[in-house]
C-alpha positions as CSV (number, residue, x, y, z in Angstrom):
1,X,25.9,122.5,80.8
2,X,22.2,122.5,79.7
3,X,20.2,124.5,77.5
4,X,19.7,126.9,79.8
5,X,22.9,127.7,80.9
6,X,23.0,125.9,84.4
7,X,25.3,123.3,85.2
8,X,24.4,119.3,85.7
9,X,26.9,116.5,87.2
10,X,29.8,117.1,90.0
11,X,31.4,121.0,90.4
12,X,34.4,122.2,92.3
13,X,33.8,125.6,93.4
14,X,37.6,126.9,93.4
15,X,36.4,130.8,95.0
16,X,33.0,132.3,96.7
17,X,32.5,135.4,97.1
18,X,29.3,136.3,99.2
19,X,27.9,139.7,99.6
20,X,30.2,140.7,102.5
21,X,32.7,139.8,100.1
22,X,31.6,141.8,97.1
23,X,30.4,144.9,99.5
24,X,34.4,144.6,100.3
25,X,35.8,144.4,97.0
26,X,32.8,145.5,94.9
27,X,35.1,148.1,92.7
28,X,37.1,145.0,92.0
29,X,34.6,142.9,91.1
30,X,32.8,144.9,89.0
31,X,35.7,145.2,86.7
32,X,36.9,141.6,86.8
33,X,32.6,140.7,85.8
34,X,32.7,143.1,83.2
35,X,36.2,141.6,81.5
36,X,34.0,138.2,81.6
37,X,31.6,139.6,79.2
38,X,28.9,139.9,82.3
39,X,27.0,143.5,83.4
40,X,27.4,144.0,86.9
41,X,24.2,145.9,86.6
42,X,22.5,142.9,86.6
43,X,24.4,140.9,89.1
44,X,22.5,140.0,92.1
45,X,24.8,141.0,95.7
46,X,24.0,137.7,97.1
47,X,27.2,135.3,95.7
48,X,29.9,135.1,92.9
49,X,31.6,131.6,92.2
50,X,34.5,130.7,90.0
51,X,34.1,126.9,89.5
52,X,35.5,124.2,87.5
53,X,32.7,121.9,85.5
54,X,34.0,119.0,83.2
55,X,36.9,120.7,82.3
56,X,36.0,124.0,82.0
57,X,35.8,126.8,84.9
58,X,32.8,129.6,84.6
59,X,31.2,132.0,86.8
60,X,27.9,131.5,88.7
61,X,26.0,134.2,89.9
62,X,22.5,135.6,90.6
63,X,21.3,137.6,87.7
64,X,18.8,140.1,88.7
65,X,15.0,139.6,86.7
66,X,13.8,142.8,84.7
67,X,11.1,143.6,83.0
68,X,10.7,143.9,78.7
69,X,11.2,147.8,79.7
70,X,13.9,147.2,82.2
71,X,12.5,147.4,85.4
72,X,13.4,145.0,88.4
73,X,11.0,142.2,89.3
74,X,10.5,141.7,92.7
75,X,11.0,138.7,94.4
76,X,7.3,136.5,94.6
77,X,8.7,134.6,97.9
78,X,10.4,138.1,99.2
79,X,9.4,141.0,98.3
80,X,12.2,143.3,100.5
81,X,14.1,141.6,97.2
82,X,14.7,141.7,93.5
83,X,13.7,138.1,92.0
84,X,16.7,136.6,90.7
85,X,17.9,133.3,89.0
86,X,21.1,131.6,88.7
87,X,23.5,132.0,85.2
88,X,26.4,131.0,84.2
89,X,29.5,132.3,82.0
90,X,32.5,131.3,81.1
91,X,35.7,132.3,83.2
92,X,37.4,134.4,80.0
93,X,40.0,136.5,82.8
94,X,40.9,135.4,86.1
95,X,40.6,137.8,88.9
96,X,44.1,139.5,90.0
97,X,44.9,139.2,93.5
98,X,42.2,137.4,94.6
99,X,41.4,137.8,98.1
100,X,42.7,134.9,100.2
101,X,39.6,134.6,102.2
102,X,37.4,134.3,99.3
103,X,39.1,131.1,98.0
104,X,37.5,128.2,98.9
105,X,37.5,124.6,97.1
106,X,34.8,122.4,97.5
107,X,32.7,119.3,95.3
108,X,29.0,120.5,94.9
109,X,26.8,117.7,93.4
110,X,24.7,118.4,90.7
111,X,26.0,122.1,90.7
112,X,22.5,123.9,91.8
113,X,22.6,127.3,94.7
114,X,24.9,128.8,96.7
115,X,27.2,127.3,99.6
């Protein structure tokens, strides 16, 4: 992982969940984030991914951008949206009865953006 918390080299994404997904099972989710150290107050709708990177398995998401005071930053290239940017964090607690057609596996090179 670099500095800045995104991911270099070859990942397997073992579950995504996109934001027909998370409307679905959004009470879920929210407590599965927030036993992962994560506040689902700042976690974009867009996509959720468990993957596994060198060994390890983490969660990427879309964190949403605020201001020093707290206030969402919209998006500069669409500004119906809240500006984003990919994180990270480590997969402390696996989600319980994960949704079967969530789970997906699949190689991403060099780790970067949603499937």
């Amino acid at each position: 992982m670099s500095e800045h918390g995104y991911m270099t080299g070859t990942s397997t994404v073992l579950a995504l969940y996109r934001s027909d997904d998370i409307a679905e099972h959004r009470e879920a989710l929210c407590e599965w984030i927030k036993t992962n150290a994560i506040d689902p107050k700042g976690v974009s709708d867009r996509w959720i991914s468990v993957e596994e990177h060198d060994g390890r398995r983490v969660i990427r998401y879309r964190a949403m951008k605020r201001t020093p005071d707290g206030r969402l930053l919209i998006d500069p290239d669409d500004p119906d949206r809240a500006w984003t940017e990919e994180r990270t964090a480590p997969l402390l607690t696996d989600l319980p009865d994960e949704p079967s057609h969530c789970v997906m596996t699949q190689s991403v090179k060099g780790g970067v953006g949603p499937l």
